[in-house]
C-alpha positions as CSV (number, residue, x, y, z in Angstrom):
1,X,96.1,90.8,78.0
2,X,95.9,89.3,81.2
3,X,98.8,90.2,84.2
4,X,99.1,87.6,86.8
5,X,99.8,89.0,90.2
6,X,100.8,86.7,93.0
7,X,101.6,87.2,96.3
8,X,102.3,84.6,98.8
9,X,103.3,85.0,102.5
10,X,105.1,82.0,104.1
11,X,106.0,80.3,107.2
12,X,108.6,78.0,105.7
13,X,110.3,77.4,102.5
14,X,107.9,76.9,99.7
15,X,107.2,77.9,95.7
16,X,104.8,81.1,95.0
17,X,101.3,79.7,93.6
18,X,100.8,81.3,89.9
19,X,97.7,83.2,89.2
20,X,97.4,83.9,93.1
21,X,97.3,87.1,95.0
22,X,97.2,85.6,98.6
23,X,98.4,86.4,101.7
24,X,97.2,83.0,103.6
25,X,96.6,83.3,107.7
26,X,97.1,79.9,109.4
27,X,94.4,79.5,112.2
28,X,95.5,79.5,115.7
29,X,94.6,79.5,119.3
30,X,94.7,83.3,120.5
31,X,97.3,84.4,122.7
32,X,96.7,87.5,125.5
33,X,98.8,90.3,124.6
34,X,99.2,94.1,124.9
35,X,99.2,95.7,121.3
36,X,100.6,98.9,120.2
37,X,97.7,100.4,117.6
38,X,98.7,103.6,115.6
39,X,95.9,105.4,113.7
40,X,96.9,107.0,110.7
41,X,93.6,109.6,110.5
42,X,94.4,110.7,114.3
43,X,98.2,109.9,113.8
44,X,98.0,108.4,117.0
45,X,99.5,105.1,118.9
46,X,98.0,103.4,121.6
47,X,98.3,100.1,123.7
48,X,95.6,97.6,123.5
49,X,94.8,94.6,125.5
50,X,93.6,91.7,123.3
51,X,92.6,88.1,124.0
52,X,90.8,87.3,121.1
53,X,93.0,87.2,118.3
54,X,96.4,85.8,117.4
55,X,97.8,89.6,116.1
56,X,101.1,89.9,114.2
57,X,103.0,93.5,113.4
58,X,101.1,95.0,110.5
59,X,96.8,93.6,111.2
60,X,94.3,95.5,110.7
61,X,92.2,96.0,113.7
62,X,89.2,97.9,114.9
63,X,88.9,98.4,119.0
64,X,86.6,99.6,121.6
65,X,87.1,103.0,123.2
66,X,87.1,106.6,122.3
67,X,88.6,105.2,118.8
68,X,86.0,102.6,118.2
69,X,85.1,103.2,114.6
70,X,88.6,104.0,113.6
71,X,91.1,101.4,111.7
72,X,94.3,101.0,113.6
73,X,97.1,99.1,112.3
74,X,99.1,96.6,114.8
75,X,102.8,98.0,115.2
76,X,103.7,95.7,118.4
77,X,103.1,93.2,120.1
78,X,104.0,92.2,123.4
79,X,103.3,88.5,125.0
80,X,105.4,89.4,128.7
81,X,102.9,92.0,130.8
82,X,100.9,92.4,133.9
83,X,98.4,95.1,133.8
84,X,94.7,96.1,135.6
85,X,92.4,94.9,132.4
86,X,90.1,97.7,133.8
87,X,92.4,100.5,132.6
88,X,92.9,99.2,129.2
89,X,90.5,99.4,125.9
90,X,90.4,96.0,123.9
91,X,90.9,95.1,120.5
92,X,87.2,94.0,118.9
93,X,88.1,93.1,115.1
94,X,90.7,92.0,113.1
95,X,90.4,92.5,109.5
96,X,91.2,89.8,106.9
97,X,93.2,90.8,104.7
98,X,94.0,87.7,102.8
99,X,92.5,87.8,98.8
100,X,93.4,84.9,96.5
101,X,92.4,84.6,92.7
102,X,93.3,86.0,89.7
103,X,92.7,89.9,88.8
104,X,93.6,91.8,85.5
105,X,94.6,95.6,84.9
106,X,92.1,97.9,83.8
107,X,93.2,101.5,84.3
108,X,93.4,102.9,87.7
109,X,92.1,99.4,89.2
110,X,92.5,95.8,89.2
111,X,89.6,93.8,88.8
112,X,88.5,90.3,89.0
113,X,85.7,88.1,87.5
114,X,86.1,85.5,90.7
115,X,83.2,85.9,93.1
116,X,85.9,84.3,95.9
117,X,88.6,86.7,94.9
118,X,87.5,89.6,96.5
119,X,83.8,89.3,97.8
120,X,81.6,92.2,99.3
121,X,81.4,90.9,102.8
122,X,85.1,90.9,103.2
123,X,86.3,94.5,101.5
124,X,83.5,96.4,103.2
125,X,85.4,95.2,107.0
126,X,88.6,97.2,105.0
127,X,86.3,101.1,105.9
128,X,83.8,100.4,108.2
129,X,83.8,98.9,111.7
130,X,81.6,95.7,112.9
131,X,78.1,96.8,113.4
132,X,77.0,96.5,116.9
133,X,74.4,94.7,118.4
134,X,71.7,97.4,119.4
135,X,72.8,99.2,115.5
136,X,69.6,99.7,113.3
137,X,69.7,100.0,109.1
138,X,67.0,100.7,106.6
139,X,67.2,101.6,103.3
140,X,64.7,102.7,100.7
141,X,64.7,103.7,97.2
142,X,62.5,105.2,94.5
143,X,61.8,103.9,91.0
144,X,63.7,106.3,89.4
145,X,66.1,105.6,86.1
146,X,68.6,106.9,84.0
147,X,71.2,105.1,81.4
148,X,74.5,104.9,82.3
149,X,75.9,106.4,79.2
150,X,73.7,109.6,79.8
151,X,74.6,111.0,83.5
152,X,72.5,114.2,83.0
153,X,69.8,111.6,84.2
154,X,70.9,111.8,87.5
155,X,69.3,115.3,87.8
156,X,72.8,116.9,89.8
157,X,73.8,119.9,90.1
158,X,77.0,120.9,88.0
159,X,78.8,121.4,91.7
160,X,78.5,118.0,92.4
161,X,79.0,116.9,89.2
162,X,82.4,118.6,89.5
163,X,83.0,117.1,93.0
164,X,82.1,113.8,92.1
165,X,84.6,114.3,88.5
166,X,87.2,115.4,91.1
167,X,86.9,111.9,93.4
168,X,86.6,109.3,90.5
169,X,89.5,111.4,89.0
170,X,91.5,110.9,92.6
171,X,90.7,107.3,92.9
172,X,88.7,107.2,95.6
173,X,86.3,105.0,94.2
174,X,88.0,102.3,96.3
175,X,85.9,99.2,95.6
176,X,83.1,98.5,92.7
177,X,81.3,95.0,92.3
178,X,78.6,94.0,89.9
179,X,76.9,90.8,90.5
180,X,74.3,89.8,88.4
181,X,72.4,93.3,88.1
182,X,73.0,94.5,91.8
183,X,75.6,96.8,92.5
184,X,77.8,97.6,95.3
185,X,80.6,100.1,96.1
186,X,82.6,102.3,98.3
187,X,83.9,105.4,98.2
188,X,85.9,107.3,100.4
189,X,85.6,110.9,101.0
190,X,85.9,112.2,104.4
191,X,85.0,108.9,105.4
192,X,83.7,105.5,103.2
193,X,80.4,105.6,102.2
194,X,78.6,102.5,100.9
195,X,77.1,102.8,97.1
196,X,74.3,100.2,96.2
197,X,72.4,100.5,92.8
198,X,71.0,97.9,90.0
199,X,72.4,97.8,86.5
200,X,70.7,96.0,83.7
201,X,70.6,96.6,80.5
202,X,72.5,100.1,80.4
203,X,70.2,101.5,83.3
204,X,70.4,102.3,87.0
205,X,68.0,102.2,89.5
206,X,67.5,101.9,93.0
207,X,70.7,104.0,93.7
208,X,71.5,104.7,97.4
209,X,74.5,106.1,99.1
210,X,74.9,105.6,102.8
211,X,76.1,110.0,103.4
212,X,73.3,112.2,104.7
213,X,72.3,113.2,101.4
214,X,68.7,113.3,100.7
215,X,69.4,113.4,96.4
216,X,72.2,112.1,94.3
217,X,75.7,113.0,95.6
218,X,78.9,113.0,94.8
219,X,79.5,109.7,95.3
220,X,77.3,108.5,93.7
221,X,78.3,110.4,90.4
222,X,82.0,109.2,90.8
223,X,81.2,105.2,91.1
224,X,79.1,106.2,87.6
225,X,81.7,107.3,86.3
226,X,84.5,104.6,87.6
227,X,81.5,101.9,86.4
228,X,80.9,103.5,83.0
229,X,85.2,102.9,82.9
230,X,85.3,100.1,84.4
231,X,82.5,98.6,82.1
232,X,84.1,99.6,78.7
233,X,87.6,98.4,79.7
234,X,86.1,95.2,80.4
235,X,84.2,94.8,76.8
236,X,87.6,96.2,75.3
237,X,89.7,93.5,77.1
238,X,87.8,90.8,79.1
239,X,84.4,90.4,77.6
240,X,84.7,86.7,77.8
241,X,85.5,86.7,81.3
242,X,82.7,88.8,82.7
243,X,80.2,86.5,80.2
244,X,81.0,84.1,81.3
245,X,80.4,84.8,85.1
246,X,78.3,87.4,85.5
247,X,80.4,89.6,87.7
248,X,83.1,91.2,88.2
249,X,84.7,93.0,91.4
250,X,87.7,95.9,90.8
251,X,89.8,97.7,93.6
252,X,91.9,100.4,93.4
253,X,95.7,99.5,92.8
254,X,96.6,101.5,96.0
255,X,93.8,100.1,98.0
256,X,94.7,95.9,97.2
257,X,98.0,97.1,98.2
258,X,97.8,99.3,101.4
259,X,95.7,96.1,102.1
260,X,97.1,93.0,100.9
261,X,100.7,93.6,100.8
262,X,101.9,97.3,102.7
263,X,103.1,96.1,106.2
264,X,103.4,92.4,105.6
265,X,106.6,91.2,107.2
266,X,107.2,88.1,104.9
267,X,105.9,87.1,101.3
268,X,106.8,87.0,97.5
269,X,105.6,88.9,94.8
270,X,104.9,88.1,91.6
271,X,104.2,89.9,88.7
């Protein structure tokens, strides 16, 4: 059974769109202002200059500063200032936190077979800040296998085994995607780590995980396990669906809604 979940901020008057989750952001010029950020993980608040983006109470927003790196959420704006732009720290990011399409329950997470629902590109700017111009990456994997109904393949330890039992079991498997056979996830432990593996045919390969382990970690084993879920909820329920496209994308309940709908001034939900 399929639940609809909509969710529609307006501006004026208008009917919720069925079938929708959608928080829609109209495109405007940008207007100078000094922001109040507050940062949940340092439980601090701090005033921001920004002429970049047209910010409203409750953004996302990443900034410059001894907090780059950190997600801050706007709690005020304020258009009537006069300051020295040396002394103040900008505003670098906003994060878009709009997601439209259909998604259906499947235990702890909702997921979607829409690749414009809820793409990669968009939930990894939800944990991890713009990457900066001089910022290197390279990745590398072996040709190692193992069959996702059989975990023992992954060769871990029964510590991180029982670490990574004790994340999937709290959720923190935030984000999982399959397109086609490649992979993608985040997890969130002391801080989000990005997951990439392929999956065909039963089997894994190519598994990375952004942490500084050198062997399969514990966040690896808990997006297993939340895919091995994930993947039998979806023969059980919406096998049609994810034949028919090829993917399928699921968030945590708590994370589409810290996201998409926690701090939103204005809106309908509807369920």
């Amino acid at each position: 059974m399929a639940f609809r979940i909509g969710f529609v901020a307006e501006q004026t008057e208008s009917k919720p769109v069925k079938a929708t989750y959608t928080v829609p952001q109209e495109q405007t010029t940008p207007r100078k202002s000094v922001v109040q950020v507050y940062f949940e993980d340092s439980n601090r608040k701090l005033a921001y200059y920004n002429d970049q983006f047209d910010l409203h109470c409750g953004d996302f927003v990443y900034v410059d500063g001894k907090l780059e790196g950190l997600r801050g959420r706007v709690v005020e704006v304020n258009y009537n200032f006069k300051i020295k732009i040396s002394e103040y720290k900008r505003v670098i990011a906003v994060i878009d936190t709009t997601v439209n399409g259909q998604f259906f329950i499947a235990g702890s997470h909702f997921v979607t077979f829409d690749r414009a629902a809820l793409p990669v590109s968009k939930v990894a700017t939800w944990y991890m800040p713009p990457a900066q111009e001089d910022d290197e990456f390279v990745s590398g994997s072996d040709d190692s296998s193992f069959m996702l109904e059989d975990l023992s393949g992954m060769k871990v330890s029964g510590a991180i085994a029982e670490r990574g039992y004790d994340y999937y079991m709290s959720n923190k498997v935030r984000y999982l995607c399959i397109d086609g056979s490649k992979g993608y996830a985040i997890v969130e432990g002391g801080q989000p780590y990005e997951v990439e593996f392929e999956y065909w045919d039963g089997a894994i390969s190519g598994l990375t995980c952004s942490c500084f382990c050198s062997y399969n970690c514990k966040h690896e084993f808990a997006i297993m396990l939340q895919l091995r879920e994930t993947l039998e909820l979806i023969e059980k329920n919406y096998a049609d669906e994810y034949e028919r496209t090829g993917y399928f994308a699921a968030v945590s309940k708590g994370t589409l809604f810290a996201f998409a709908i926690d701090g939103k001034e204005t809106g309908s939900f509807i369920l």
